[in-house]
TORROLO-390336 format. One record per residue (C-alpha): x negated, y, z; residue number from 1. Coordinates in Angstrom, 1 decimal. Each point is the difference from the previous one (the first is absolute). Layout:
BEGIN
{{X Y Z} NUM},
...
***
This chain:
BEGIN
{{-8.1 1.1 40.6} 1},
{{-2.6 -2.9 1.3} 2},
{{-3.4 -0.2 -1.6} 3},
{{-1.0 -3.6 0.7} 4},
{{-2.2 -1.4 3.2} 5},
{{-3.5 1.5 -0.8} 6},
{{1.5 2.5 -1.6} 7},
{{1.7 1.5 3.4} 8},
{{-2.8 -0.3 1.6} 9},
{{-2.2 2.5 -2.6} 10},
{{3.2 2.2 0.0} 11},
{{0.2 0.2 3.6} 12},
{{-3.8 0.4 0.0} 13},
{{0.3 3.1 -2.7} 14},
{{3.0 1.5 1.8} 15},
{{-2.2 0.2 3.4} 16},
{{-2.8 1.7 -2.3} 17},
{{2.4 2.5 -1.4} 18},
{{1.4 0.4 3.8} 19},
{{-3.5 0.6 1.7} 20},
{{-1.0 2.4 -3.0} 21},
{{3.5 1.7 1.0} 22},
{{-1.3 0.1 3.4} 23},
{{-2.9 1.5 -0.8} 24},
{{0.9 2.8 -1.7} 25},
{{2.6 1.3 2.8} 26},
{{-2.6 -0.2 2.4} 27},
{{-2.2 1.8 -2.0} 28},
{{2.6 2.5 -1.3} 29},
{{1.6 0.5 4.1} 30},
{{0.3 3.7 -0.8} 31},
{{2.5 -0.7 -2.4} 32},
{{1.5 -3.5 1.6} 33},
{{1.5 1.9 2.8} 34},
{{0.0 -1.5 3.1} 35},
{{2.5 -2.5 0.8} 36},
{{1.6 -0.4 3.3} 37},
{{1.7 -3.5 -0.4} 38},
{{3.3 1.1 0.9} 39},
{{1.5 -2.1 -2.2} 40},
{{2.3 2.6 -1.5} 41},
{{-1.0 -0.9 -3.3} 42},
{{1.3 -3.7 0.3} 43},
{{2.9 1.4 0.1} 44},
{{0.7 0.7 -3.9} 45},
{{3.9 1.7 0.2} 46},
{{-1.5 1.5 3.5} 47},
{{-3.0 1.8 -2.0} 48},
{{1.7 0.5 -3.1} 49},
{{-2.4 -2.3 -2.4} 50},
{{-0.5 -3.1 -1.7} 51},
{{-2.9 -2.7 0.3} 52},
{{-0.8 -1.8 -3.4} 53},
{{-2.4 -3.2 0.1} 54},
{{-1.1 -2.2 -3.0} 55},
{{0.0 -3.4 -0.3} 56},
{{-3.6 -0.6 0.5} 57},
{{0.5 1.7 3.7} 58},
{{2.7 -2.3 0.7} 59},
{{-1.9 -2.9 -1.0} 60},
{{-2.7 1.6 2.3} 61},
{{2.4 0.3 3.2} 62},
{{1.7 -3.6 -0.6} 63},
{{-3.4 -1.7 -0.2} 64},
{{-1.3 1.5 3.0} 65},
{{3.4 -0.4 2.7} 66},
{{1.6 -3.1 -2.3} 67},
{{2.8 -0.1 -1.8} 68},
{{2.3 -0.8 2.9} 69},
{{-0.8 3.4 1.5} 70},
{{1.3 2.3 -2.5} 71},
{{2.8 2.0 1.8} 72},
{{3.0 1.3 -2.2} 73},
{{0.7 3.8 0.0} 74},
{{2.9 0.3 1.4} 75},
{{0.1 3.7 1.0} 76},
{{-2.3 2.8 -1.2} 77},
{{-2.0 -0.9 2.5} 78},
{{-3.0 -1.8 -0.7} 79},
{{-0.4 -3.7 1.2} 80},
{{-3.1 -0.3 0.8} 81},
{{0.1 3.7 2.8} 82},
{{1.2 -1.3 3.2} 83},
{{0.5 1.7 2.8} 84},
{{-1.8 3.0 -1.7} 85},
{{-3.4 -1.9 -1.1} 86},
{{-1.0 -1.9 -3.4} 87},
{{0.3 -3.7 0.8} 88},
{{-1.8 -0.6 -3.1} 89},
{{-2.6 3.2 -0.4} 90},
{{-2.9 -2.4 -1.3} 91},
{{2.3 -0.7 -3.1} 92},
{{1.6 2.7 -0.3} 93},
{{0.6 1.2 -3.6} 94},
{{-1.9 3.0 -1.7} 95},
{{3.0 2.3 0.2} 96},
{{-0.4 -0.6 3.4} 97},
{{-2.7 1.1 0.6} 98},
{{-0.5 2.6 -2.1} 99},
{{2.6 2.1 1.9} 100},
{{0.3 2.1 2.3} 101},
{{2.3 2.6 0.9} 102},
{{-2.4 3.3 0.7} 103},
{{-2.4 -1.2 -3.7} 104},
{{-0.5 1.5 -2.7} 105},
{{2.2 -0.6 -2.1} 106},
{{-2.0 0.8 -3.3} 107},
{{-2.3 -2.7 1.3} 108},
{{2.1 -2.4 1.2} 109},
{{1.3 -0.2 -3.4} 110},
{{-3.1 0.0 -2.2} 111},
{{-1.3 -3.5 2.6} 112},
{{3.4 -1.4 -1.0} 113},
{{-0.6 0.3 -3.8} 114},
{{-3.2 -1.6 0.5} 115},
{{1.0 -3.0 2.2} 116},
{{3.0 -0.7 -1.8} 117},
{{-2.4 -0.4 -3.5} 118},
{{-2.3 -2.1 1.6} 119},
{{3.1 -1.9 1.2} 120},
{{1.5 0.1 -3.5} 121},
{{-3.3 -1.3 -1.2} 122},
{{-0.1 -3.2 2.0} 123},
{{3.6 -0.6 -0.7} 124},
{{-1.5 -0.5 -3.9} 125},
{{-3.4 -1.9 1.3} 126},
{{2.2 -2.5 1.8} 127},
{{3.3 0.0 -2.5} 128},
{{2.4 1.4 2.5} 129},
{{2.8 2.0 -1.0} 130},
{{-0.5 3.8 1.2} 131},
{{2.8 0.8 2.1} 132},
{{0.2 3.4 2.1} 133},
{{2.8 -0.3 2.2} 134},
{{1.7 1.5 3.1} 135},
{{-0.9 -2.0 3.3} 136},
{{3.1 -1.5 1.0} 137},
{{0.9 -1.2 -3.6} 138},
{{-3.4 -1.6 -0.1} 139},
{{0.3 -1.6 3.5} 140},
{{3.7 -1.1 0.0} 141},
{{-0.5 -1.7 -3.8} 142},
{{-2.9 -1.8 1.3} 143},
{{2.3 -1.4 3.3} 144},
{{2.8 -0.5 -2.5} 145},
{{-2.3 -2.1 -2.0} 146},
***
């Protein structure tokens, strides 16, 4: 799952793009976003009754930006990365992340996913990654296990 040197760096590059165009079109579209009231309920996956999927170019994205060494396991169905109830690493964070929230639409929420995850499928075949869609804690504890 590692596109070499320069390569990272115009992978991490394009994943920023596709994160600030995410950005953009919840701020745009905040009658439908909802408004979240970082509660950090939804970090809690069992808790909230859902599942957080990330691809492999998101990963790549996180690891390259808080090093390798920093990539906490899941070990509950807690997130990680909420502690003590706040997003240690919210300028990361993955698209699914930030696409939801609890009092959206839901109609919208899902047509933004289908959108970011083809642009993320896309890159995966501009840089000759392996597309991968896979629940958080199996991504996170296979990249700690190596």
């Amino acid at each position: 799952m590692v596109a070499g040197n320069g390569a990272n760096s115009r992978l991490g590059k394009k994943v920023a793009e596709i994160y600030g165009w995410l950005d953009t079109q919840i701020r745009e579209n905040n009658q439908l976003t909802g408004q979240c009231s970082a509660c950090g309920k939804c970090c809690d996956f069992d808790g909230f009754d859902h599942r957080l999927f990330i691809t492999g170019p998101e990963l790549m994205y996180l690891t390259a930006n808080i090093g390798d060494e920093n990539v906490m396991p899941m070990t509950t169905s807690r997130c990680p990365y909420n502690i003590e109830g706040k997003c240690t690493v919210y300028e990361y964070r993955f698209a699914a992340c930030r696409i939801f929230c609890c009092s959206a639409d839901a109609d919208f929420q899902s047509e933004l996913s289908e959108t970011v995850l083809k642009k993320l499928k896309s890159l995966c075949a501009e840089f000759q990654i392996p597309y991968r869609y896979s629940d958080l804690a199996f991504a996170l504890n296979s990249f700690v296990d190596g």
